[in-house]
N, C-alpha and C positions, 0 to 999 in steps of 0.2 A: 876613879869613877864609881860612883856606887849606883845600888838599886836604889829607885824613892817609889816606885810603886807599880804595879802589874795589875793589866786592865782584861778580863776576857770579854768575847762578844759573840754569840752562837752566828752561824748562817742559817736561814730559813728563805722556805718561799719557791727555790727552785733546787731544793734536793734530789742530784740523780737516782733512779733507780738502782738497788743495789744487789736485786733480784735472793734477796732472804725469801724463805716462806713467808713469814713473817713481815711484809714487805712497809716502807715506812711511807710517811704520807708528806706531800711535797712541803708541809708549814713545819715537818720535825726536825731535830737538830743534832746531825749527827757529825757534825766537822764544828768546829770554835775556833778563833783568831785570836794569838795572844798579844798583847803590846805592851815590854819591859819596858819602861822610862827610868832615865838616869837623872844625879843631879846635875851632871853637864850638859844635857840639850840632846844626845843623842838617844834615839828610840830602833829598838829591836822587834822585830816581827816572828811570830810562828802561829803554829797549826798544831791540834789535837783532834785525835779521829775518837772524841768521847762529846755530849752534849755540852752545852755550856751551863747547866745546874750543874753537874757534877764537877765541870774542870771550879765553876766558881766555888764549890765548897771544898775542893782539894787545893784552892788557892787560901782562904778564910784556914785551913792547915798546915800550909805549911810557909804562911807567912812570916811568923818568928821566925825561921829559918833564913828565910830569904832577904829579910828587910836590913838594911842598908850592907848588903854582900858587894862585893866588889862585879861590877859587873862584866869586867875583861878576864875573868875567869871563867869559862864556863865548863871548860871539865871539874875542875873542884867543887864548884857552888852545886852543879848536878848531882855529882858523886855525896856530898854531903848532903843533899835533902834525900838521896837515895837510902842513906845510910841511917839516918835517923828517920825513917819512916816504914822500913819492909817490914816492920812488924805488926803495921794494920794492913798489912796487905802486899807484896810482890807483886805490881804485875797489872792490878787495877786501876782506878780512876787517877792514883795519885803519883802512880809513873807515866801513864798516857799525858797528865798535867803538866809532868816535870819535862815530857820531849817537846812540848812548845816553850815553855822558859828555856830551855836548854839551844833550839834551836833559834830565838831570841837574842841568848848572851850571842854566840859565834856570829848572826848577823852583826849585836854592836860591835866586838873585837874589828870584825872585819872593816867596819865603818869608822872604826877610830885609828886602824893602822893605814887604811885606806888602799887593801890586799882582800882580794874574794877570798871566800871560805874557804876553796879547794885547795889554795895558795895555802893557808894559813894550818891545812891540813896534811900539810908536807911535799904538796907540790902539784901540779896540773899535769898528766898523763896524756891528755886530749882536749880540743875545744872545741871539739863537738861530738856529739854520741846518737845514737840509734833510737829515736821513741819508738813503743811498740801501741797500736792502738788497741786501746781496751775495750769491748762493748760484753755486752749480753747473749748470750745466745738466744735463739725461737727459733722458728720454722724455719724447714730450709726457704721455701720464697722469701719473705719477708727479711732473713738473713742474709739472700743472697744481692736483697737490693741494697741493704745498710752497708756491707761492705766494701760494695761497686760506691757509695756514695763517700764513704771515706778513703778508700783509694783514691778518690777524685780530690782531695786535701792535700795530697801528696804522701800519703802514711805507706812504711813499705814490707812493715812487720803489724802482724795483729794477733792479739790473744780473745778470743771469747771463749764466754764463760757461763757455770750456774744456767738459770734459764730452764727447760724440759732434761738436760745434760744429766743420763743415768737413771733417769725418773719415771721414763714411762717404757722407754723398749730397747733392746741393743741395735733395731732397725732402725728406727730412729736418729738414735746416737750416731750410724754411722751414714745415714741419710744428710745430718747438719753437716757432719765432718766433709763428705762430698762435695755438697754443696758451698761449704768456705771456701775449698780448695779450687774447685772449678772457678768462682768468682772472684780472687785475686790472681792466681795461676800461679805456672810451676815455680818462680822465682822468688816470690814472695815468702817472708819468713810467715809462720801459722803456729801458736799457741794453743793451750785445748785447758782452760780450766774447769775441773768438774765441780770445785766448789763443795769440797768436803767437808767444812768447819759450820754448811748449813745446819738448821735444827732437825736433830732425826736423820742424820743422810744413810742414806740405806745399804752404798757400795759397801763391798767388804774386799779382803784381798784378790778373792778371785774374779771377783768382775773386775777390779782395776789392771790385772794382768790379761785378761780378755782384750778390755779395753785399748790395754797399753799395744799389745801387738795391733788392733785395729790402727791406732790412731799412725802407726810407724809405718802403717800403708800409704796413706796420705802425707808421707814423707811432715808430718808435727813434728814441732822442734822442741817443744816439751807437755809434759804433763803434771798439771798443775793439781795440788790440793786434789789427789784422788783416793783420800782415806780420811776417817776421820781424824779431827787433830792432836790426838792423844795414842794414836794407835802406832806408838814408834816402832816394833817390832817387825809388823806388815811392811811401815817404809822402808827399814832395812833391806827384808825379804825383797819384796816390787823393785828399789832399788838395782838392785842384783840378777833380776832375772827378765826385766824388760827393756825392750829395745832401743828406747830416746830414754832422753834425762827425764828424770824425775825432779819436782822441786816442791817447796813447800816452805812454811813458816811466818808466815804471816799474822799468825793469830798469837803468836810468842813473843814475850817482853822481857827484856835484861837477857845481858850477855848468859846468867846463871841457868835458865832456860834452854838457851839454843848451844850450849855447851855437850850437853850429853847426847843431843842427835847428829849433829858433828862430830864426835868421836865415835858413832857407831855406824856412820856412814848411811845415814837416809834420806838422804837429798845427794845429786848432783848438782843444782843451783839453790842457793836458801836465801830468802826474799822477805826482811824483816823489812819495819814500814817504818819509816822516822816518826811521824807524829803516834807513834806507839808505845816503841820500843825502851825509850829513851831520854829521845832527841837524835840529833849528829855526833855528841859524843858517844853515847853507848853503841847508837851504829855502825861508826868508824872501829871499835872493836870486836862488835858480834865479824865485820866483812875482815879483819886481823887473821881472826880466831879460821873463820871460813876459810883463807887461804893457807893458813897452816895444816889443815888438814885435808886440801887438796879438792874443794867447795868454791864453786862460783858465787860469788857475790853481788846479786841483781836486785834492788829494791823493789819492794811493793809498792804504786802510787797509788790508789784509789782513792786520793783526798783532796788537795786543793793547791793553789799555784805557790802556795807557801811549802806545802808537802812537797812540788812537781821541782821549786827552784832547788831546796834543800837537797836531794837524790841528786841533781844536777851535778853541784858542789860534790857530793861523795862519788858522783862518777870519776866527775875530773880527779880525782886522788889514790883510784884505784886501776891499777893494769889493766885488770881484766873486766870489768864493768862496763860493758858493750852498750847496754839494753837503760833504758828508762821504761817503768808505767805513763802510758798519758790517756787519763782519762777521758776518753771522747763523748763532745756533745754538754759536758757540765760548765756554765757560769764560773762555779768557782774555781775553776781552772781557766779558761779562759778570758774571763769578764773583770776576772778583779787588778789581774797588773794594768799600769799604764799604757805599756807598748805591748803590743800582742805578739804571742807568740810567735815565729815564722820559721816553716820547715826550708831547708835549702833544696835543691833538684835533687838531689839523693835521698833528701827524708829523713835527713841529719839535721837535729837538734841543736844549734848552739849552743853552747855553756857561757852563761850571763860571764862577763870580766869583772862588772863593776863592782866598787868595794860591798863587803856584807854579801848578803846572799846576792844581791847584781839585780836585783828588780824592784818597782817602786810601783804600791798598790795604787788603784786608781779612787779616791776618797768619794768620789758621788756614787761608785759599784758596790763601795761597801758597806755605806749607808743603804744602800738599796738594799742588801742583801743579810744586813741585820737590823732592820727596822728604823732606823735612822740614827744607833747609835753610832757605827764607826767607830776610830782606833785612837 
């Protein structure tokens, strides 16, 4: 079964907030849908958390590469556009390109053995897993009513993030915190990201250790991105001396990256993002790598239900992969499968069976949602 040709198409029109300083405007495009077509009739789907000019001119790249590649391979076909391209770059537009082809092939694999991803990734651990809802931080009012409203969806774990978080007072900071924790109450798992990979983020080590004991007040089950993302040393340190887990790495591509902050121990969970890092091949090894050195393995979702099923898939393959991101309130996570998604009475997640990734876009959402091209 080979490639005959690879289609992107940006989403627009109703882009969640993503609380950057910098913040983007709802017509921009910062998630793309990929669509591998084969010449037997079977089509592959993924996601890229890069716009869709960049994944299309990192596809016009590494097309020689790709064009008629066998498309039931997709560790190899990956590993070799990886490998003949780090040289214009590691890590940019043209690996973020390659984790939606990448999560593409494993859909088709999966659709022509007629075995889900997590199956085909050595085996199904669970069928079903923990979403955690992800929103924004702001005020504690205005917070404390979004939370009571998404509690009311059935969500049983929540991480908020970014938002005022660090930016204007430590009264504040521990005013949100309060206020999350009084509005879902004691039972509820509570996330805290400060969103340190923003532009300019101002924390430095000693306010994240501040922090970190405040937030262990509020019994937080972790802290999230409370450094900037370059500053491995501090995550070590913070790591080491604060009282919940620490996690991070989100903003890190290829295994070759998240390699050295894993052997020196700066994260207790590390939360690469598939439509980043890779694909589901490079991810399934950065979460390898994680567990060998004693590293939780919990993906990052802030993209789309293509992003949301793929994580799904690496949950079911991994032990200890408890948690999903689920993006709350965005379209393209909920808008664009067929069947929507549905929490059980515990707030547990199904993991799709069906072959390929287990879900089937809904074709008039997605025309909606990139101007009428579709996939």
């Amino acid at each position: 079964m080979k490639i005959r040709e690879i289609r992107a198409v940006g989403l627009r029109g109703s882009s969640p907030e993503g609380g950057w300083t910098a913040e983007i405007l709802p017509d921009d495009c910062v998630h793309t849908l990929v669509a591998v077509y084969t010449d037997e009739g079977i089509t592959g789907y993924g996601s890229v958390f890069t716009s869709d000019a960049l994944v299309k001119a990192a596809l016009n790249v590494l097309e020689p590469l790709y064009r008629h590649e066998n498309a039931l391979e997709p560790e190899r076909v990956s590993e070799k556009l990886h490998q003949n391209t780090f040289w214009m770059g590691r890590g940019g537009s043209l690996t973020h390109t390659i984790s939606g082809i990448d999560i593409a092939l494993w859909d088709i694999l999966g659709k022509a053995t007629g075995q889900p991803v997590g199956r085909l990734l050595g085996g199904r651990y669970r069928e079903r897993v923990r979403p955690y809802a992800s929103i924004l931080m702001d005020q504690p009012a205005p917070l404390r009513d979004h939370l009571l409203a998404v509690k009311a969806q059935g969500f049983r774990a929540f991480k908020m993030g970014w938002g005022p978080f660090g930016r204007v007072s430590a009264q504040l900071d521990e005013a949100i915190v309060a206020a999350a924790r009084e509005a879902i109450g004691p039972d509820c798992w509570l996330m805290v990201d400060a969103g340190g990979s923003d532009a300019h983020w101002p924390g430095n080590y000693k306010w994240a250790l501040r922090t970190a004991q405040m937030l262990a007040q509020y019994n937080v089950y972790w802290f999230e991105e409370a450094l900037k993302p370059d500053a491995l040393e501090d995550y070590v340190a913070l790591r080491r001396a604060a009282p919940l887990p620490i996690t991070g790495g989100e903003v890190l591509t290829r295994r070759q990256a998240f390699q050295p902050w894993l052997q020196a121990g700066a994260f207790d969970i590390v939360q690469p993002d598939v439509t980043k890092v890779g694909g589901i091949s490079e991810e399934r090894k950065i979460g390898w790598m994680a567990e060998e050195n004693g590293v939780q393995f919990i993906p990052h979702g802030w993209n789309t239900a293509l992003g949301l099923v793929a994580d799904l898939q690496l949950a079911s393959a991994f032990a200890h992969t408890d948690f999903v991101e689920y993006l709350t309130g965005s379209p393209y996570i909920d808008a664009l499968v067929a069947t929507p998604w549905q929490l059980d009475d515990e707030g547990m997640l199904p993991i799709p069976n069906a072959p390929g990734l287990g879900v089937e876009l809904d074709p008039d959402a997605v025309k909606r949602y990139t101007g009428g091209e579709g996939t």
